[in-house]
N, C-alpha and C positions, 0 to 999 in steps of 0.2 A: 504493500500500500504506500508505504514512505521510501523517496531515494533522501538523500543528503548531500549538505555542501559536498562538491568532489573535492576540490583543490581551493587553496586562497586565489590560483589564475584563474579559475573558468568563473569563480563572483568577481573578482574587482574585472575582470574584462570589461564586461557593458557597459561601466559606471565611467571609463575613458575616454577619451579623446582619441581618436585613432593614431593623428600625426602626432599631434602633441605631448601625449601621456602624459595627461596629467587629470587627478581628478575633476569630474566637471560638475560637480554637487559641493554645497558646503557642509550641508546637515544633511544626516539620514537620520530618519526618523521611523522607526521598527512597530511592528504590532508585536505582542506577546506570546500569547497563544497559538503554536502550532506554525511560530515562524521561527522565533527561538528556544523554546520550550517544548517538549513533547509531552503533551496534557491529554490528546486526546483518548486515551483509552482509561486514564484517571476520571477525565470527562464523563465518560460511558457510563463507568460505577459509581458517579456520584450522582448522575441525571438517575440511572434506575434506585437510587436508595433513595431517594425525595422524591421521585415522581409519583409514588402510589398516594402519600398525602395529598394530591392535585388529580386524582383519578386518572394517571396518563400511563398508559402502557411501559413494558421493559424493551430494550433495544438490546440486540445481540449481538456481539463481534462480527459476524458478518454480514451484518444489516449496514453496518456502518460506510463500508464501501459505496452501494446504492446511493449515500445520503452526500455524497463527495459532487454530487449535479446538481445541488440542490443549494437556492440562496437561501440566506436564515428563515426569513417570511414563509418558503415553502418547507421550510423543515417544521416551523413552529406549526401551520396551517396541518402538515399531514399524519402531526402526533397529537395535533387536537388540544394542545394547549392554549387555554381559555385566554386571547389578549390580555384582560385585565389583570391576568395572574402571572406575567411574564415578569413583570420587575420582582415581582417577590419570589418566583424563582430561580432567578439570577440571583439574586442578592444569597438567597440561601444557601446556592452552590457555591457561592463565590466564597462563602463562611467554610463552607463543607472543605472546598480545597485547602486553604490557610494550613489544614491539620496534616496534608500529604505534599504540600507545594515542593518544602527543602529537598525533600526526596527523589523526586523527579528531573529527568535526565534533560539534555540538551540534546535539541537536535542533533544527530552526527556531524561532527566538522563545523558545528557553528565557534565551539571552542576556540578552534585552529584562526578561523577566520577572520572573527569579531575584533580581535589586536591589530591584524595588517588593513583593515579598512580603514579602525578609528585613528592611526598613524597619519593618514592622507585628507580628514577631513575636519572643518573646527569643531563640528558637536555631534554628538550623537544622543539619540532621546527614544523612551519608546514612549505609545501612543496607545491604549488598550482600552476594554473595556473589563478586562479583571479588576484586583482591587490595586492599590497602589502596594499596600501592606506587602501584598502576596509574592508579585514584582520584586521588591527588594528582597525578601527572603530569600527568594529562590534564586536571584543574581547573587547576593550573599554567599548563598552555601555553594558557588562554582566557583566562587572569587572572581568573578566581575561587573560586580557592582561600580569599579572605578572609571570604567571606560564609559559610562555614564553620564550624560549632563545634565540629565532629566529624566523623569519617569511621570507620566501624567494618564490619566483617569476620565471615563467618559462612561458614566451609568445605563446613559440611551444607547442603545444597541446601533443604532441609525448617527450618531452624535460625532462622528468624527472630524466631518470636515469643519466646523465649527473652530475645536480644538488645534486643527492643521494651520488656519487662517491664523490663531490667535497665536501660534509658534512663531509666524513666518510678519506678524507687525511685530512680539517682541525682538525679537534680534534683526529685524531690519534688512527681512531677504526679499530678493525677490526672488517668484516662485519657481520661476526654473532653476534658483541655487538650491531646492531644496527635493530631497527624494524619500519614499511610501512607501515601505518596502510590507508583505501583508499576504496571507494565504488566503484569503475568502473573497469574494466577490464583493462583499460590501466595504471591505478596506481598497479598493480599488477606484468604487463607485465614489468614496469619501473625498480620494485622494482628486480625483477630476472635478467632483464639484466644487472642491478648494481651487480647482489650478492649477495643483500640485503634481509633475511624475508621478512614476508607481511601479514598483516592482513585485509582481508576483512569482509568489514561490510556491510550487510546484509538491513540495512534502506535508503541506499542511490539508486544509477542511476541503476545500475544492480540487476538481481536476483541472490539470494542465491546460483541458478544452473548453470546460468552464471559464476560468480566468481567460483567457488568448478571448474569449467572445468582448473582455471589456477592453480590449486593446490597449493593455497597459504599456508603457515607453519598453519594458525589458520584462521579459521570462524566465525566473531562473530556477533551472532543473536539479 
């Protein structure tokens, strides 16, 4: 289901100038979940241990696959969870994970990679809608939390580009200095209605086919 960074070459390639070599983003700005962190199957067991509270069915490891063509709207709509009941359970998972975050891996090779990026660029920041708490624990217990300039928080599932917009008046970029880097279709979506590039990554919630449908600047396998 998941491939991984290959090498630090085959990510900083796209982020280049061809002649030039030299990076042509000032800020990257990361999603958390399922782009640097491997949650999704933590995910799984913590959606079926809350779910029967909200009346909503269990999901099985290989159901999961199925749901990688699916935007959040159409995931939430075909498990039947009630709108009104969506923040509260987010919020509750988002509590649920806190207890298993530290423990949870890194995408493969994002280790390796995350040091020669942040070498070439002046910030880096992630953009999520976990909690921020969770975020730092878990960059904590890998030891890199320092490569870090920010870590920010977005409750609304939808709320991104809002947060994108408000990165890019604080430090004073304009928005093609700035890149989106994100596994799902709505951290893509966020990233355009900001103005912002985007890079989907290809190991996290959606497919490869999925994401390429939102035309983002770069694809990374």
């Amino acid at each position: 289901m998941r491939t991984s960074f290959q090498t630090c070459r085959s990510f900083e390639f796209p982020f280049r100038v061809r002649v030039q070599k030299r990076m042509i983003y000032k800020t990257i700005i990361f999603d958390f979940d399922g782009t640097i962190a491997d949650t999704m199957e933590e995910g799984r067991r913590i959606f079926n241990e809350i779910g029967p509270e909200y009346g909503i069915r269990q999901i099985d490891r290989e159901e999961m696959e199925g749901f990688r063509s699916y935007t959040i709207n159409q995931f939430i709509e075909e498990m039947k969870i009630p709108k009104t009941k969506v923040p509260f359970f987010i919020a509750k998972g988002t509590l649920a994970m806190r207890r298993s975050i530290a423990g949870l891996p890194l995408i493969a090779g994002v280790g390796e990679v995350l040091p020669v990026l942040r070498a070439q660029v002046d910030r880096f920041g992630i953009l999520t809608s976990n909690a921020v708490d969770n975020v730092e624990l878990f960059l904590d217990s890998h030891g890199i939390r320092g490569l870090f300039d920010f870590v920010s928080s977005t409750s609304k599932l939808t709320g991104k580009s809002r947060h994108l917009n408000a990165t890019r008046k604080q430090y004073k970029l304009k928005a093609e200095e700035m890149l989106y880097v994100g596994d799902e279709v709505r951290d893509l979506k966020a990233a355009k209605k900001a103005g912002i590039p985007c890079a989907g990554v290809t190991w996290g919630f959606n497919t490869r086919e999925r994401l390429a449908a939102e035309q983002p600047e770069h694809l990374l396998d």
